[in-house]
C-alpha positions as CSV (number, residue, x, y, z in Angstrom):
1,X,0.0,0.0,0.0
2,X,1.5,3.0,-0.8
3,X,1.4,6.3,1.0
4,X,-1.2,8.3,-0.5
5,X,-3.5,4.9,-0.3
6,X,-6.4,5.4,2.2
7,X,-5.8,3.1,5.6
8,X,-8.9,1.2,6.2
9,X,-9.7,0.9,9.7
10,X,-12.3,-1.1,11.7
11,X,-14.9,0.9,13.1
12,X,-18.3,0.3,15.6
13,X,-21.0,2.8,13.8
14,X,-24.1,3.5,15.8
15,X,-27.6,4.3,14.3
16,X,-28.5,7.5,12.3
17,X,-31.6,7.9,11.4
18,X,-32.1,9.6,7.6
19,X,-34.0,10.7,5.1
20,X,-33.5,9.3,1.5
21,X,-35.0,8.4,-2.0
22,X,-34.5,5.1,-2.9
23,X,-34.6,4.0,-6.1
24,X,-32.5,1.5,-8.6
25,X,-30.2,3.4,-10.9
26,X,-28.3,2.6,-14.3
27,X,-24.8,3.2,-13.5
28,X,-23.8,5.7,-15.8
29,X,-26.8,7.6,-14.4
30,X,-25.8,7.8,-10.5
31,X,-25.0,11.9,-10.9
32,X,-28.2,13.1,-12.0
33,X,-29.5,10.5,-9.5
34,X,-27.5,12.3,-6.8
35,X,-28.2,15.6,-7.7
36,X,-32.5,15.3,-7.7
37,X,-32.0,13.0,-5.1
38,X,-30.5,15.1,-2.8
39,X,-32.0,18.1,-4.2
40,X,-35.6,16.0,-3.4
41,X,-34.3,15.6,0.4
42,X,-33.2,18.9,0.6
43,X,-36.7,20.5,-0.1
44,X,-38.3,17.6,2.0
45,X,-36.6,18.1,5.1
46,X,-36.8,22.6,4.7
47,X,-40.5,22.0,4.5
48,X,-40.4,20.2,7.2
49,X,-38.3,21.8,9.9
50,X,-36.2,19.5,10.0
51,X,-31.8,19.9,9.6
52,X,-29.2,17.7,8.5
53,X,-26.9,16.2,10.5
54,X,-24.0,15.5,8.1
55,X,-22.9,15.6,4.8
56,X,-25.0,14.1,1.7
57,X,-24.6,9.8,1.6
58,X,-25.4,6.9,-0.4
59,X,-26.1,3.3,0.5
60,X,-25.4,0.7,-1.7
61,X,-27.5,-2.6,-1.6
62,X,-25.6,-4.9,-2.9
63,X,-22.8,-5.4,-5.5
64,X,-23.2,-3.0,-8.8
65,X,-23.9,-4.0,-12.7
66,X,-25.4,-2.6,-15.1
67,X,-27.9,-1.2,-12.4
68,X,-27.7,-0.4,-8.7
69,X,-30.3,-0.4,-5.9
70,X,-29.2,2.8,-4.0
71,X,-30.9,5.5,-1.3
72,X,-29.4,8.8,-1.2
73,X,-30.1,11.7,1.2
74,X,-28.7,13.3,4.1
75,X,-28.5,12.2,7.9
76,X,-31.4,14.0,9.9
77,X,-31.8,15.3,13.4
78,X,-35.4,15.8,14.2
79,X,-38.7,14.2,13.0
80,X,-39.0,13.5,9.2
81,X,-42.3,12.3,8.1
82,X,-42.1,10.9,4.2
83,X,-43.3,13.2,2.1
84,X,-42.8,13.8,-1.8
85,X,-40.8,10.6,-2.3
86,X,-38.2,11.2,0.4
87,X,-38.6,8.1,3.0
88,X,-36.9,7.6,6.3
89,X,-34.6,5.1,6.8
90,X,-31.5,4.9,8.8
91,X,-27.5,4.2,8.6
92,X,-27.2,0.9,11.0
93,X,-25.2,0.3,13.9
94,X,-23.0,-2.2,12.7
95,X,-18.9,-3.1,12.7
96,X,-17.6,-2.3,9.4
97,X,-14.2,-1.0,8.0
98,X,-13.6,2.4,6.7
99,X,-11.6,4.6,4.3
100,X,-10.8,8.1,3.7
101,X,-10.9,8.2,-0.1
102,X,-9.3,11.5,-1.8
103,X,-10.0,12.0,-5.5
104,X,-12.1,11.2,-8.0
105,X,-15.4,9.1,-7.6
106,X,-14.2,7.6,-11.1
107,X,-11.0,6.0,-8.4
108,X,-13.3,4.7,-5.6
109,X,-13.1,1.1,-6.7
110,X,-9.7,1.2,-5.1
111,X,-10.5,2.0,-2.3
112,X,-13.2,-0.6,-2.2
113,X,-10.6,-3.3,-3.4
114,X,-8.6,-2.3,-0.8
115,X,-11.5,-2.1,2.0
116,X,-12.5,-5.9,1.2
117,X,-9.0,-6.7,1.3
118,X,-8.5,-5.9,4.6
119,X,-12.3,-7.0,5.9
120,X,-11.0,-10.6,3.9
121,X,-7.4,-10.5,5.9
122,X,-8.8,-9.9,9.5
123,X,-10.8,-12.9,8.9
124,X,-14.3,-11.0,8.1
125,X,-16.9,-11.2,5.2
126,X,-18.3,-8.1,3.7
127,X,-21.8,-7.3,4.3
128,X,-24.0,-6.6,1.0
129,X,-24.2,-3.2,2.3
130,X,-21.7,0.1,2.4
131,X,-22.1,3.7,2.3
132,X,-20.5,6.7,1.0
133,X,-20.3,10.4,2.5
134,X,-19.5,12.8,0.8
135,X,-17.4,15.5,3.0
136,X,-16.7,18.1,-0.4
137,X,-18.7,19.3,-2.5
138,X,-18.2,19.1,-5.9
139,X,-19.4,22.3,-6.8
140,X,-17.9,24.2,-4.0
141,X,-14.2,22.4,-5.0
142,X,-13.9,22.2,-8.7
143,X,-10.7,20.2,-8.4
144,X,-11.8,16.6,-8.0
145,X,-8.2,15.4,-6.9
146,X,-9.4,17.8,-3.7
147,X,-12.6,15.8,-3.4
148,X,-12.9,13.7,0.2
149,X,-15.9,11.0,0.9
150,X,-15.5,8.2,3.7
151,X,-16.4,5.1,2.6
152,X,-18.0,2.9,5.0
153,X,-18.3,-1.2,4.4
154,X,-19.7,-3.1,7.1
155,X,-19.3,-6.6,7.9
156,X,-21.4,-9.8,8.2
């Protein structure tokens, strides 16, 4: 692993409850999913009072294709009642390893290789589950070799 490689470390996440749209995506179609998606969740949780409690995410059920099932939206603090296609859902307590990934979405598959490589070598099985957050945003950093998101993979 070389220096600039992120370090996946074994975490203990608790609960967060948040506020999503779910739906299963082509691919090739995941930014303009993330953009109304969180745009959608945005608007949703305004209306209703209601703040985030962390950057923008999205949970990945199961491995991708062609297609992926995904939910993105924001962590909430507050009550959320669904409304307008946002649901509630939550980010589960759970062990799981995680990496600091820097760069390019396009790069993240590295960092997953290198997340199920260490889940694989302490023994572990990767759940069918993990979650990305976001921590820059792309339109507020331009440079995408600048851009940070955790990636989270939890075990089985």
């Amino acid at each position: 692993m070389n220096d600039n490689a992120p370090q996946p470390t074994k975490v203990h996440t608790l609960e967060q409850p948040v506020a999503v749209v779910r739906e299963r995506v082509p691919m090739d179609s995941l930014t303009d999913f993330f953009g109304r998606a969180f745009h959608r969740v945005m608007a949703a949780t305004q209306t209703q009072g209601t703040n985030p409690a962390g950057p923008p995410f999205a949970l990945y059920h199961g491995m991708p294709s062609e297609t992926i099932d995904v939910e993105a939206g924001f962590p909430i603090a507050g009550h959320f009642a669904e409304a307008d296609g946002v649901s509630q859902s939550v980010l589960p307590e759970t062990d799981a390893f995680e990496a600091i990934h820097v760069g390019p979405f396009d790069t993240l598959g590295q960092t997953y290789e290198l997340l199920q490589a260490a889940i694989e070598s302490a023994g572990l099985t990767p759940a069918d589950i993990a979650w990305e957050s976001y921590l820059t945003d792309p339109e507020a950093e331009p440079d995408p070799s600048k851009w940070i998101t955790k990636v989270v993979w939890p075990v089985a």
